[in-house]
Backbone bond lengths (Angstrom), bond angles and torsions (degrees), N, CA, C in turn:
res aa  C-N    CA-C-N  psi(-1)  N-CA   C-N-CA  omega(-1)  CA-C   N-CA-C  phi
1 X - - - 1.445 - - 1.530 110.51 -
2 X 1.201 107.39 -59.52 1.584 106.27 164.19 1.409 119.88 -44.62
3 X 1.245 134.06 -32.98 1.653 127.01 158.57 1.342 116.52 -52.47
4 X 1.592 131.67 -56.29 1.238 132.97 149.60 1.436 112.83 -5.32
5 X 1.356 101.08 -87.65 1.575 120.83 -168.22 1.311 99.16 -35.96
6 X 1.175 112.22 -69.72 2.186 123.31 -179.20 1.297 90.87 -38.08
7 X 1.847 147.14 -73.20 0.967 139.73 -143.05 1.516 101.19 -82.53
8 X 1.205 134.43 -27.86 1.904 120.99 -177.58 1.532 92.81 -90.94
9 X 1.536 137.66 -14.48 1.451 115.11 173.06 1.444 106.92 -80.18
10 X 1.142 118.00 -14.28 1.634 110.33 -176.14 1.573 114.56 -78.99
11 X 1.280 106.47 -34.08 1.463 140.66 -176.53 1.479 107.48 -51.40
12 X 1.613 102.22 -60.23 1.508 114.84 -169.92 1.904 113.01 -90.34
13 X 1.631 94.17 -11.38 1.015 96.75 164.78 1.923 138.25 -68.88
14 X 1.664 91.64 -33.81 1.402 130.80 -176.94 1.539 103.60 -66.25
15 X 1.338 104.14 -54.41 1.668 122.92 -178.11 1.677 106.75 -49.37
16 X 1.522 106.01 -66.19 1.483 116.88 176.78 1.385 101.08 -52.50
17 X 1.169 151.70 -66.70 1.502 145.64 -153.01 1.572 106.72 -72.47
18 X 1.498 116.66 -44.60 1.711 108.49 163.95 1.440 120.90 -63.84
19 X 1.236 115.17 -19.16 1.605 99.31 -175.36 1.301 103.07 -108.34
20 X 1.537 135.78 10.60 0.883 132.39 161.12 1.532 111.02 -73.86
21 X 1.639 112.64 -51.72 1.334 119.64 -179.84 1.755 123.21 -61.40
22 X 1.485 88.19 -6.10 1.369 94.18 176.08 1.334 115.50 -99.79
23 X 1.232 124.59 -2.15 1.575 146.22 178.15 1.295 106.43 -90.17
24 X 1.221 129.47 -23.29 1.458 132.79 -176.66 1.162 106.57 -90.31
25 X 1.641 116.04 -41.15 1.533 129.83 -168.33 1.814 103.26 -77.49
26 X 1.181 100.46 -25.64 1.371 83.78 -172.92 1.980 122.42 -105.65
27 X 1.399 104.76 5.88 0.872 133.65 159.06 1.910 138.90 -67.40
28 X 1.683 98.12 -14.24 1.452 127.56 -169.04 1.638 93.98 -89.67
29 X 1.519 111.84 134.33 1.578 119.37 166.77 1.404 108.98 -128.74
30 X 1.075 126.63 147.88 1.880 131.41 -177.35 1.190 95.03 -124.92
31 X 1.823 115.15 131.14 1.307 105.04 156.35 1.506 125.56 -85.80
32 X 1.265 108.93 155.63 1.026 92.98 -177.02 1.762 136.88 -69.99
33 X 1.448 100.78 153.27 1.668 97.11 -179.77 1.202 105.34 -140.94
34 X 1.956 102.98 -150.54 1.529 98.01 177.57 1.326 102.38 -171.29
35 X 1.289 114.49 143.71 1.684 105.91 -167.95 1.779 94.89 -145.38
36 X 1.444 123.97 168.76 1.086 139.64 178.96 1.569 126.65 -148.62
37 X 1.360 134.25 139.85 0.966 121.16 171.87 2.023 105.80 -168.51
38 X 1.194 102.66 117.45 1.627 97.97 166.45 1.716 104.09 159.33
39 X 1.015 116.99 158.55 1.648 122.89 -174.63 1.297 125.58 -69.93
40 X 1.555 101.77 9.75 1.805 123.79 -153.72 1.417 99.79 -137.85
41 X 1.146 125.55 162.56 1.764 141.83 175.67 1.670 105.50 -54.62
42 X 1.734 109.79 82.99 1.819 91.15 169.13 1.487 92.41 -96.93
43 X 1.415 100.61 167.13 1.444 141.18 145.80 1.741 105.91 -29.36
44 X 1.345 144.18 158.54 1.195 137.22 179.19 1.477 129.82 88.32
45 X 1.417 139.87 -74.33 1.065 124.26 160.51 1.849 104.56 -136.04
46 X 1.229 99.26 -171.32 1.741 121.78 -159.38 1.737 82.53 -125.13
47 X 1.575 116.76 133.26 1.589 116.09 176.43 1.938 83.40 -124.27
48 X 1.341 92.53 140.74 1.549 86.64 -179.98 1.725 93.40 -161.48
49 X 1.244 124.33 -166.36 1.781 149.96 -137.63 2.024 88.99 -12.19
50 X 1.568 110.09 88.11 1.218 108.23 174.88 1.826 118.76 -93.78
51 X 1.407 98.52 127.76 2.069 82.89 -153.22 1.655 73.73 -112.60
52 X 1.686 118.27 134.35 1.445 116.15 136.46 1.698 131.96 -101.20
53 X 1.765 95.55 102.28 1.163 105.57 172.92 1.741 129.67 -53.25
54 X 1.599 120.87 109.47 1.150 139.91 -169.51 1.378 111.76 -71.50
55 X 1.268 136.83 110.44 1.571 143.34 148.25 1.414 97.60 -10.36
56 X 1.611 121.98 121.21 1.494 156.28 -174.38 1.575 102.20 -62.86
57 X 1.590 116.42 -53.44 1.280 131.24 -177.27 1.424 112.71 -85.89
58 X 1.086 122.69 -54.02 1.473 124.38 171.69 1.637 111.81 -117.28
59 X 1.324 131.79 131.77 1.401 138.96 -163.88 1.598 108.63 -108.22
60 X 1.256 115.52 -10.08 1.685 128.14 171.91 1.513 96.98 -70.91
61 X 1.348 141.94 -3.33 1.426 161.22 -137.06 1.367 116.45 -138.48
62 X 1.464 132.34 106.25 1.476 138.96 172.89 1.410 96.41 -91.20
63 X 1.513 108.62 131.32 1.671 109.63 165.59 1.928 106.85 -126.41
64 X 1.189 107.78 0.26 1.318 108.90 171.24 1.476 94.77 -163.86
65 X 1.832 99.14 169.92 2.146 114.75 -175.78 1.760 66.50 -153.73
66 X 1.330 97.30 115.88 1.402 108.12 144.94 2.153 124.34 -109.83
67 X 1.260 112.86 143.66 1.293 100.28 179.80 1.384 109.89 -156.85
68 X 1.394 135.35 166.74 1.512 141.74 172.30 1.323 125.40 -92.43
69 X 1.619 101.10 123.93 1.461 90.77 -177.09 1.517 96.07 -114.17
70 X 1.441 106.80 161.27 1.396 118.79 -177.05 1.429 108.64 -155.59
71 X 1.731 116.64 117.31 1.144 124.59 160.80 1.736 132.54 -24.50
72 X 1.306 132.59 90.81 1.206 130.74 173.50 1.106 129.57 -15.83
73 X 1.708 106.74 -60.27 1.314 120.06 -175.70 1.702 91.75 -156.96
74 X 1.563 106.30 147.28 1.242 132.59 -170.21 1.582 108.60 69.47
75 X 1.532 112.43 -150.02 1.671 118.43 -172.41 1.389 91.26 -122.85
76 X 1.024 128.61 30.23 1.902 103.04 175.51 1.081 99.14 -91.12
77 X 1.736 114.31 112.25 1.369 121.30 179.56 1.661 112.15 -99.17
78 X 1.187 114.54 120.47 1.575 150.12 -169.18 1.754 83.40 -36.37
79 X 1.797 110.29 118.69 1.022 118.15 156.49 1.380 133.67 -118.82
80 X 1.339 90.85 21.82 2.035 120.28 -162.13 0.929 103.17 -149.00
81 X 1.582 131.42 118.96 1.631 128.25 176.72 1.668 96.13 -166.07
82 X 1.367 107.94 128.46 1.661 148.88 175.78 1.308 114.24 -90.55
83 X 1.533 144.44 138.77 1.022 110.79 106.50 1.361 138.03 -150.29
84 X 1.379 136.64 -171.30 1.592 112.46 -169.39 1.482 84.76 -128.32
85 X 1.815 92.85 160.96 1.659 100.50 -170.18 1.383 95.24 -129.70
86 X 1.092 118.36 8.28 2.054 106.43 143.38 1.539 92.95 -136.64
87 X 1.556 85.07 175.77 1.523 96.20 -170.09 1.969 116.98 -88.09
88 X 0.503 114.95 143.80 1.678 113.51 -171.14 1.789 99.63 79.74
89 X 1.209 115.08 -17.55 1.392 111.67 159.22 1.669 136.53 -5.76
90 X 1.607 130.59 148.56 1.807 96.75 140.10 1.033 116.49 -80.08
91 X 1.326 119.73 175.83 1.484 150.96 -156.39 1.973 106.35 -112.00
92 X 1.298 102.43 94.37 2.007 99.27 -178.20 1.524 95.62 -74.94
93 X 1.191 110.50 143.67 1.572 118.51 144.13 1.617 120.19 -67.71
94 X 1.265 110.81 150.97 1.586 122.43 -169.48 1.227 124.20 -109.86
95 X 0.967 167.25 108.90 1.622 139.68 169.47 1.664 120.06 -82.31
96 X 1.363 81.57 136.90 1.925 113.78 -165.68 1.588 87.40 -87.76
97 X 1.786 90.43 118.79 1.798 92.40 153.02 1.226 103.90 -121.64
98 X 1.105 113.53 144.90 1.565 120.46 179.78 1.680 103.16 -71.77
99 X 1.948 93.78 145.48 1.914 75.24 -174.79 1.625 88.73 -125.90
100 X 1.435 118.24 -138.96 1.706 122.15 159.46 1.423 104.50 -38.81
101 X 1.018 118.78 121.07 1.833 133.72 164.04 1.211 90.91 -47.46
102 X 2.163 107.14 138.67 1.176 105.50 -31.88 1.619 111.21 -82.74
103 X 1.162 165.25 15.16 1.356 163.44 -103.96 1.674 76.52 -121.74
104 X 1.585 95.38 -178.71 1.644 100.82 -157.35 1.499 83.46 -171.14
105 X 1.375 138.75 137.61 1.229 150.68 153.23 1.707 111.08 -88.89
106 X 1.372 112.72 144.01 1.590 110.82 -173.48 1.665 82.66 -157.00
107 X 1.790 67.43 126.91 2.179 93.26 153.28 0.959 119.34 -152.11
108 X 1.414 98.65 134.45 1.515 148.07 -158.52 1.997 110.12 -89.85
109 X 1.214 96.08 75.22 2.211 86.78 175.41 1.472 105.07 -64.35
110 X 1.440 112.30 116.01 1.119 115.88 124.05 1.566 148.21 -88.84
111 X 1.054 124.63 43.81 1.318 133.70 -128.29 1.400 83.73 -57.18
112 X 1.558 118.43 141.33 1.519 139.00 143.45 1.261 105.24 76.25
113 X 1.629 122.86 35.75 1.534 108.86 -167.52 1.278 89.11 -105.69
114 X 1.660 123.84 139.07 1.579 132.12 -163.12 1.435 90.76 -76.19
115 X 1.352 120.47 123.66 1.626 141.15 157.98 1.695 103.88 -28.45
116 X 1.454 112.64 -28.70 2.289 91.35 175.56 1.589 85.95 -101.02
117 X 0.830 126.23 31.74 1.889 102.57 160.98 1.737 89.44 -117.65
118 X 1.632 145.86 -2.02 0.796 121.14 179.32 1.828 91.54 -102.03
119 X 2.129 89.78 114.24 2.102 99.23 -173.52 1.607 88.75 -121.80
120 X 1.113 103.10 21.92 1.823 101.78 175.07 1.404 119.72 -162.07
121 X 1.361 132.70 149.17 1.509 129.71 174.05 1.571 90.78 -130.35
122 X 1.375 138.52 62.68 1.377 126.92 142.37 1.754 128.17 -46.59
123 X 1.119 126.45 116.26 1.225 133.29 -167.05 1.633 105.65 -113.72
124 X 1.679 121.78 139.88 1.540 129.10 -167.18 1.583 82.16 -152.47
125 X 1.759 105.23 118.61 1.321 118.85 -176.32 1.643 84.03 -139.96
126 X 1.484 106.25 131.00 1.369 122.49 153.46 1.659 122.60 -128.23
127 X 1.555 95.52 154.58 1.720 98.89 -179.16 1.796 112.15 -75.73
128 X 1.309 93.45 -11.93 1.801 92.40 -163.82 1.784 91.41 -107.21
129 X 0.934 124.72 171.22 1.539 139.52 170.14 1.626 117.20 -104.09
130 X 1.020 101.46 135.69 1.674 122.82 -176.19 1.833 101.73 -45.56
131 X 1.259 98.91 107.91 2.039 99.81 171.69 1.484 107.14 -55.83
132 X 1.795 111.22 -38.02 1.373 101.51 -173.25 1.579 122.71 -48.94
């Protein structure tokens, strides 16, 4: 009988700890957003009129990439946007100006980075802002 007992306390123990975790889980809401990233057509935003502004003194020289981002679908207009200009690269931060609702203008300093080291324009636009 005492084996019993051990086997329905484990039982009811098991029960209580899953449906607790399922009380937590189902309690979670996300607002909505929208993010993008890859060399191919995602879901999330449209990057378009991409200008690389040329160093004044020397033109072998990128000191800014300005470009437009625009929400795919809905209004979450991009308040987070990256990007790296080779691949395995770092990653610059950008600044988001809001332009015509929802579209958003972003520029990117690179100050003085020689035009053949830029072998990539990977772009990372989000609707939410970095917690870090």
């Amino acid at each position: 009988m005492n084996r019993n007992f051990k086997f329905l306390l484990i039982a009811v123990l098991v029960v209580v700890i899953a449906g607790g975790s399922y009380a937590f889980a189902a309690a979670n809401t996300v607002e909505a957003s929208a993010a993008g990233y890859t060399a191919n057509v995602v879901s999330g935003y449209t990057v378009s009129l991409i200008v690389y502004n040329l160093n004044a003194t020397d033109p072998t020289l990128v000191d800014t990439i300005m470009f437009t981002v625009s929400p795919t679908t809905g209004a979450s207009v991009a308040k987070l946007t990256k990007i790296q200009t080779a691949d395995a690269g770092a990653w610059t931060d950008c600044v988001v100006t809001p332009g015509t609702a929802p579209a958003a203008t972003v520029v990117c300093t690179v100050t003085s980075t020689p035009l053949a080291a830029v072998t990539a324009l990977n772009i990372v636009a989000s609707s939410s802002l970095d917690p870090a």
